[in-house]
C-alpha positions as CSV (number, residue, x, y, z in Angstrom):
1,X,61.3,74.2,-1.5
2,X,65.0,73.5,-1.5
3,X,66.3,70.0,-1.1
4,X,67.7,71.6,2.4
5,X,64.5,73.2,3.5
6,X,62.9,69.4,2.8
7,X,65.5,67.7,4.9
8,X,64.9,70.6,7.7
9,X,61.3,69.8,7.2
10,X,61.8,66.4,7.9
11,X,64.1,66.4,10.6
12,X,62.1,68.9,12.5
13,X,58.7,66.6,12.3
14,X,61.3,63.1,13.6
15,X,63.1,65.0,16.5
16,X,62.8,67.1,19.3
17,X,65.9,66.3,20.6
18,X,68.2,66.6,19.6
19,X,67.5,70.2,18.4
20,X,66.7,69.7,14.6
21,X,68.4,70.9,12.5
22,X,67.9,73.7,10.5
23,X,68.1,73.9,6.8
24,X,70.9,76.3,6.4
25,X,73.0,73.1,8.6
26,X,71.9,71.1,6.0
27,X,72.6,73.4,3.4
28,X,76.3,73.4,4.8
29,X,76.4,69.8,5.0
30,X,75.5,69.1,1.5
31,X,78.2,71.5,0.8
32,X,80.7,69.3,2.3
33,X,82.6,66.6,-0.1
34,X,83.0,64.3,2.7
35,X,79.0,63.9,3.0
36,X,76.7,61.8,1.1
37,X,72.6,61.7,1.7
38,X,69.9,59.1,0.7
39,X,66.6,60.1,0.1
40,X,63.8,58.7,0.4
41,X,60.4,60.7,-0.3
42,X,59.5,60.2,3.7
43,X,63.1,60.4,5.3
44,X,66.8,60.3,4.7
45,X,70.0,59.4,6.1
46,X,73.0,61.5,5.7
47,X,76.5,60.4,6.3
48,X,79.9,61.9,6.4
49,X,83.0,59.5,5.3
50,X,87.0,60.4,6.5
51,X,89.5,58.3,5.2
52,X,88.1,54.6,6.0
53,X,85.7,56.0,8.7
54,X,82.2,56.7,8.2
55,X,79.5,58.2,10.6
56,X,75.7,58.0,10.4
57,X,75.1,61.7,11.4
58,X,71.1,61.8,11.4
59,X,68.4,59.0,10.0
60,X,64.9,60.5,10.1
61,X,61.5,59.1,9.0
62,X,58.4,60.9,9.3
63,X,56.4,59.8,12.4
64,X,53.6,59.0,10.0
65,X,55.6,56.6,8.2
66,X,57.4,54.9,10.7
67,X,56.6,51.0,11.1
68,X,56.9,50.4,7.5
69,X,60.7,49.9,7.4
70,X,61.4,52.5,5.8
71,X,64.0,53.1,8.0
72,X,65.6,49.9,8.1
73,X,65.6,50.7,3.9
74,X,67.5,54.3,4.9
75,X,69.9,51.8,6.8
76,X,71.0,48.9,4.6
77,X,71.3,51.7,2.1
78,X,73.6,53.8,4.1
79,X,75.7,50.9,5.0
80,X,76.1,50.0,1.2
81,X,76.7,53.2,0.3
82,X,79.6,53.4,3.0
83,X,80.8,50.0,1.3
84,X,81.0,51.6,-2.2
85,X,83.1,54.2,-0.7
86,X,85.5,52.0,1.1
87,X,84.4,52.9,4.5
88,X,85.9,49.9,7.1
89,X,84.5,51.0,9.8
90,X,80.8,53.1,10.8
91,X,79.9,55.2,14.0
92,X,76.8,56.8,15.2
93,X,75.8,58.2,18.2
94,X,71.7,57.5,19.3
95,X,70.1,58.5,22.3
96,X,70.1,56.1,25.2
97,X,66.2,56.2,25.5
98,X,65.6,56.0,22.0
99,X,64.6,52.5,21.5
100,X,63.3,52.5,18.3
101,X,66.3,53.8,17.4
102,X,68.7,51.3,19.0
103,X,66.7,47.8,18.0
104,X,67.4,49.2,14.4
105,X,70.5,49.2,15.0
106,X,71.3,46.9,16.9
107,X,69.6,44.7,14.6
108,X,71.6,45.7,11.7
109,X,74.5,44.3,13.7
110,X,76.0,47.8,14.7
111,X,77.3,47.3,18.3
112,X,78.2,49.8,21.6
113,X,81.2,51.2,21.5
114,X,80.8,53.6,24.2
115,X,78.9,56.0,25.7
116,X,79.0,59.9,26.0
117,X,77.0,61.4,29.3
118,X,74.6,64.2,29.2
119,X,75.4,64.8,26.1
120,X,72.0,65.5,24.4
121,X,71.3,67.4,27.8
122,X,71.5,66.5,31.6
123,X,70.7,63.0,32.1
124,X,70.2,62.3,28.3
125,X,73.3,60.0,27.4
126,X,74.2,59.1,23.9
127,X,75.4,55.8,23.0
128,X,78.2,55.5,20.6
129,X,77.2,52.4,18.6
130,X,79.9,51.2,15.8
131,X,79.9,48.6,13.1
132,X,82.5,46.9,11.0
133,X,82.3,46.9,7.6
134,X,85.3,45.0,6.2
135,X,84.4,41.2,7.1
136,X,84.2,39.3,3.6
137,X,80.9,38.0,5.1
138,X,79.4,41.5,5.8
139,X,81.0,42.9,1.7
140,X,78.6,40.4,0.6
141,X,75.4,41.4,2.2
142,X,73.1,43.4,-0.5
143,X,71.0,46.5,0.2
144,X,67.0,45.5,-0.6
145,X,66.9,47.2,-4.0
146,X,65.0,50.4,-4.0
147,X,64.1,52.1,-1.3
148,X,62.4,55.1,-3.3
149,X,59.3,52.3,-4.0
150,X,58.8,51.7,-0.8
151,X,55.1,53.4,-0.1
């Protein structure tokens, strides 16, 4: 199994909607300087960076996994990785009835930003969440070492 069929396989067992994606998208993606992944042998997180911008594009867990942080691991990892590369500033977009989704966030300290209607289908908003990543306060917070221990 390619590393894109895995990420397909993975994305397809965390969402329904939106669509998952299919490994050829992922496949592309990888392809794609601007993108960096981290893995973690139940879920990833894949990212895209522009200039000083970066964008959590999809963070998936398998159901069966979820509830032992492994997400908030994907997280705090993303968010350093974004660091290393210089990003200022880091957007996603999460469904507005995906709470799970948005207390992770939102505890991570990512904030709305906005809010984009219908747009994972009629009367499924997504909410553009942001967080800054150039405080001196927030350069010094450290990922938890590791995430590929985690069981």
């Amino acid at each position: 199994m390619t590393l894109a069929e895995r990420l397909a396989a993975i994305h397809a067992e965390s969402f329904t909607r939106p669509a998952p994606w299919s490994a050829d998208s992922f496949a592309k993606m990888l392809d794609e300087p601007s993108s960096f992944l981290i893995e973690h042998r139940h879920g990833f997180a894949m990212g895209r960076l522009v200039l000083d911008e970066v964008e959590l594009m999809t963070i998936a867990v398998r159901p069966s996994e979820r509830g032992r942080h492994i997400g908030t691991e994907l997280l705090k990892s993303f968010e350093a990785e974004a660091r290393k590369k210089a990003a200022r500033t880091g957007f996603l977009e999460v469904a507005f009835d995906n709470i799970a989704a948005l207390t992770l966030y939102r505890n991570a300290g990512w904030t709305e930003a906005g809010r984009r209607r219908d747009y994972y289908g009629s009367g499924v908003d997504a909410i553009i969440m942001q967080r800054s990543f150039s405080s001196e306060a927030d350069r010094g917070a450290a990922p938890d070492p590791g995430i590929f221990g985690l069981e």
